[in-house]
C-alpha positions as CSV (number, residue, x, y, z in Angstrom):
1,X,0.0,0.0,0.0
2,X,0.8,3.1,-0.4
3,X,2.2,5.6,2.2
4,X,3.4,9.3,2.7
5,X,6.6,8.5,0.8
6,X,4.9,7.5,-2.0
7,X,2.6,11.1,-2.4
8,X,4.1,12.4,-5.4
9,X,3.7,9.0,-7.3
10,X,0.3,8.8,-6.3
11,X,-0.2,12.3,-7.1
12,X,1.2,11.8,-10.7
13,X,-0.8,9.3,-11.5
14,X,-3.7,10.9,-10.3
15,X,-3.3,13.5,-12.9
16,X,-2.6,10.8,-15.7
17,X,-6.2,9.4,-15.4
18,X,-7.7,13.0,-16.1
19,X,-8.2,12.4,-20.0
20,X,-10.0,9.1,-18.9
21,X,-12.4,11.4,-16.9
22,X,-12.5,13.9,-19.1
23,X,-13.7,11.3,-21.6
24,X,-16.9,10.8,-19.6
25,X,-17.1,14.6,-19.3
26,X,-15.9,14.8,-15.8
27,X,-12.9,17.2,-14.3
28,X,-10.0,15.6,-11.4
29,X,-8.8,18.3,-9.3
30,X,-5.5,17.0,-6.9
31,X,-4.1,19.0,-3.8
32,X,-1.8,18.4,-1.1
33,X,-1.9,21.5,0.4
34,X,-5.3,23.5,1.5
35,X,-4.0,26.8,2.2
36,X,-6.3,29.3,2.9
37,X,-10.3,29.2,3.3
38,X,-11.9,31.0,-0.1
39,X,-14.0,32.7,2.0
40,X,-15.6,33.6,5.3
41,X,-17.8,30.2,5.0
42,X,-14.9,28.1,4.8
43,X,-13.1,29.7,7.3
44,X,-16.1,29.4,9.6
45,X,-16.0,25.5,9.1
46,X,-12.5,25.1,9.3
47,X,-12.2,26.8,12.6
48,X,-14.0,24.4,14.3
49,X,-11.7,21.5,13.3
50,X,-8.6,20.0,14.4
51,X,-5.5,20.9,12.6
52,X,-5.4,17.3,10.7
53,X,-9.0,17.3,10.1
54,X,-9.0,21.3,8.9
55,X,-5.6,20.6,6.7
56,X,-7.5,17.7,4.8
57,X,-10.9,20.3,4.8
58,X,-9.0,22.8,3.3
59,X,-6.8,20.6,0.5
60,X,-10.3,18.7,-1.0
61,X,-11.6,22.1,-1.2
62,X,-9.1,23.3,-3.3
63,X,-9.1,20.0,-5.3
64,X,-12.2,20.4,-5.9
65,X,-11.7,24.3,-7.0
66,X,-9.1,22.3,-9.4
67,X,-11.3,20.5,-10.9
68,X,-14.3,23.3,-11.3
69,X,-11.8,25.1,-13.2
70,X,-11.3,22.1,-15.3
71,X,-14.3,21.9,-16.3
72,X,-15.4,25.5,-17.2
73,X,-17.8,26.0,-13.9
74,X,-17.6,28.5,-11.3
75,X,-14.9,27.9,-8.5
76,X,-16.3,29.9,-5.6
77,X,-16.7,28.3,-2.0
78,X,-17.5,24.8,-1.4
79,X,-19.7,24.7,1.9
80,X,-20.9,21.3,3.5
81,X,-24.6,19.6,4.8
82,X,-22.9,18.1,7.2
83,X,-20.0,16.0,6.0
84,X,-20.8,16.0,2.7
85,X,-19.7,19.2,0.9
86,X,-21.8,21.4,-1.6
87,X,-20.4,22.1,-4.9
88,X,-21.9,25.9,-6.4
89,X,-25.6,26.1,-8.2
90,X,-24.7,24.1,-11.6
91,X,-22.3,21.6,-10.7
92,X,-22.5,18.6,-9.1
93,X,-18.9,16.9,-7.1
94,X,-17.5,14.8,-4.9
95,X,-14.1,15.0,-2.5
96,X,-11.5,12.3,-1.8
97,X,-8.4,12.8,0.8
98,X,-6.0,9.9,2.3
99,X,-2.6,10.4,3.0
100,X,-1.9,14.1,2.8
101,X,-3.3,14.4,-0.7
102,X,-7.1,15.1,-2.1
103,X,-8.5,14.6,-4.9
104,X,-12.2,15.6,-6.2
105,X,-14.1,15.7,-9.3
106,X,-16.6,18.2,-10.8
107,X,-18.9,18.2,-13.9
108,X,-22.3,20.2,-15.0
109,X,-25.7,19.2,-13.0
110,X,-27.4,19.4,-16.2
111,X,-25.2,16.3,-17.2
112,X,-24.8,14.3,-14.2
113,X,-27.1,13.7,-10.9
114,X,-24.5,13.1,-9.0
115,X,-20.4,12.0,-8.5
116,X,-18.8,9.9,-6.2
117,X,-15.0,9.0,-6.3
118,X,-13.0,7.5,-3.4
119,X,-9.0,7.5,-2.6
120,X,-7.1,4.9,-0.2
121,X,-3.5,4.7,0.6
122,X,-4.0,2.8,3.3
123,X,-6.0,-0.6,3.2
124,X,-8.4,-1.6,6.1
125,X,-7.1,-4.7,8.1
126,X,-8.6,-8.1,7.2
127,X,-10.2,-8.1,10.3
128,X,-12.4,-5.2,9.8
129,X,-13.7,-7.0,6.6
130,X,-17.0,-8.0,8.2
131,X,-17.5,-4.1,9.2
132,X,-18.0,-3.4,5.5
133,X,-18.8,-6.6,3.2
134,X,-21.5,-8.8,3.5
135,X,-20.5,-12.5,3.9
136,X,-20.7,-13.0,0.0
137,X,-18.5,-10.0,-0.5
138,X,-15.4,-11.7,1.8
139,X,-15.7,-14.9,0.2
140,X,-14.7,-13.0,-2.9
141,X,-12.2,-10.8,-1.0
142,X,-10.8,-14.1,0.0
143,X,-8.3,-13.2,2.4
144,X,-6.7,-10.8,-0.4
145,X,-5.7,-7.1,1.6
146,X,-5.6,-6.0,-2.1
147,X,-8.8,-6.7,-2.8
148,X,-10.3,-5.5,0.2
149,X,-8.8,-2.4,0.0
150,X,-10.6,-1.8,-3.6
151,X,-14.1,-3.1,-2.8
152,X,-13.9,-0.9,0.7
153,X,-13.4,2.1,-1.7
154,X,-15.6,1.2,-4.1
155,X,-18.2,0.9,-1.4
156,X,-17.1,4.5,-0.5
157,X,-17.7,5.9,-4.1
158,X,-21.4,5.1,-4.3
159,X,-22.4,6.1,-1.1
160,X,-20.9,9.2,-2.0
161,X,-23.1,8.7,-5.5
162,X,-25.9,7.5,-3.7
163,X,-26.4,10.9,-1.9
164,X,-29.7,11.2,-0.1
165,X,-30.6,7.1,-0.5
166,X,-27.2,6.2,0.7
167,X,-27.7,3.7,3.4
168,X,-26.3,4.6,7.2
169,X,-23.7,2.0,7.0
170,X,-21.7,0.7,4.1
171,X,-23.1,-2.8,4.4
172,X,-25.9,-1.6,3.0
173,X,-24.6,-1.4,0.0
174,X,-24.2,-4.5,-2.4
175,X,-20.9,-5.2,-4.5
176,X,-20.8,-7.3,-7.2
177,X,-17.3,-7.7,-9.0
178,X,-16.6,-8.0,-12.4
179,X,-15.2,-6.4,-15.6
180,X,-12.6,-4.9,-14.5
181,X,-14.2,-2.7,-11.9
182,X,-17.8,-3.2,-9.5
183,X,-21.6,-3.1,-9.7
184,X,-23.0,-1.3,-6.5
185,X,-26.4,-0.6,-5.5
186,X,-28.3,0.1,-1.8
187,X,-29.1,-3.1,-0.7
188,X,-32.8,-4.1,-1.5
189,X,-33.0,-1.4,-4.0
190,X,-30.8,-2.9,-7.1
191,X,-32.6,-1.5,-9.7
192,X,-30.4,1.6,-9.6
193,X,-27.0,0.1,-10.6
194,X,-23.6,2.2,-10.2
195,X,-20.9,1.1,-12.2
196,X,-17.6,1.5,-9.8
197,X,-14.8,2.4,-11.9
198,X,-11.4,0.8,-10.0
199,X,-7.7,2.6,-10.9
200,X,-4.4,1.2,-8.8
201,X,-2.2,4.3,-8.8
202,X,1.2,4.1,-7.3
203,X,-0.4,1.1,-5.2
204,X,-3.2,3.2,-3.7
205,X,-7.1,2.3,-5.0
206,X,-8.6,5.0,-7.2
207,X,-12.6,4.8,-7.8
208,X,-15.2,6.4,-9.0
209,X,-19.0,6.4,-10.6
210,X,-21.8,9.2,-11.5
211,X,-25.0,8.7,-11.9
């Protein structure tokens, strides 16, 4: 897995995946540094949290300013409904950090419901498998830390996607692997189907969906 060492790597190829985004019409943004609050609302957010917490705040924000850019959309502040943040009338986004580095991605709400994308650098141990996967999930995971690692994050991209549906836990969303990447849905409710994309980058797990 990937660790603190290993930022710039995973930062590089981060940024090599954008023309695969940007072929399904979505912007990456990468930071590892916040800086500043854009404004007072940020600011006000950010005072409130600890120093690691308000570093990784402040970095996914301006990732995810990144990415607006990219795409052509306004870049002001990014506020939050509680932990999930909210992207300026127009666009829709989500917001990634692990390790010291963020990473979001933005596109037009008049093309996309919503986004979800998810970043790891450090895997979950294989004890903690039954936290997250249902019984049929670890039989595929199958002892493998690897594969854990990318159907924990995948699980962590469509509950992002999921928004308001998203279940309270993240078994209660269903993974099925295959192709290359995952199927995900709320459990009981597969008829809405999110197709996980999976990227290994630098040894870290990379995914993401829209919807």
């Amino acid at each position: 897995m990937a660790t603190v060492t290993d930022r710039a790597g995973v930062e590089h190829a981060l940024l090599a995946l954008r023309p695969v985004l940007a072929a399904s019409g979505i912007a990456l943004g990468v930071a590892t540094d916040g800086g500043e609050p854009f404004g007072p609302g940020e600011a006000e957010l950010a005072s409130a949290m600890p120093e690691l917490r308000r570093r990784d705040f402040l970095a996914g924000r301006r990732a995810a300013r990144r990415a607006l850019t990219l795409a052509g959309l306004p870049a002001g502040e990014i506020l939050a409904a509680g932990r999930r943040p909210v992207f300026p009338d127009g666009c829709v986004g989500t917001i990634s950090h692990s390790g010291g580095l963020a990473v979001a991605l933005a596109a037009p709400a008049s093309r996309f419901r919503s986004l979800g994308c998810d970043l790891e650098t450090r895997g979950l141990p294989l004890e903690a498998a039954h936290l997250v996967l249902s019984e049929d999930e670890r039989a595929w995971v199958a002892g493998s830390a690897r594969r854990l690692l990318f159907a924990f994050s995948a699980k962590e991209t469509a509950f992002k996607a999921l928004l308001d549906s998203a279940p309270s836990q993240l078994l209660g969303i269903g993974l099925w692997a295959g192709g290359g990447g995952f199927r995900a849905w709320r459990g009981g409710v597969p008829e809405r189907v999110l197709d996980v994309r999976v990227h290994e980058v630098a040894g870290s797990a990379f995914t993401w969906t829209f919807c």
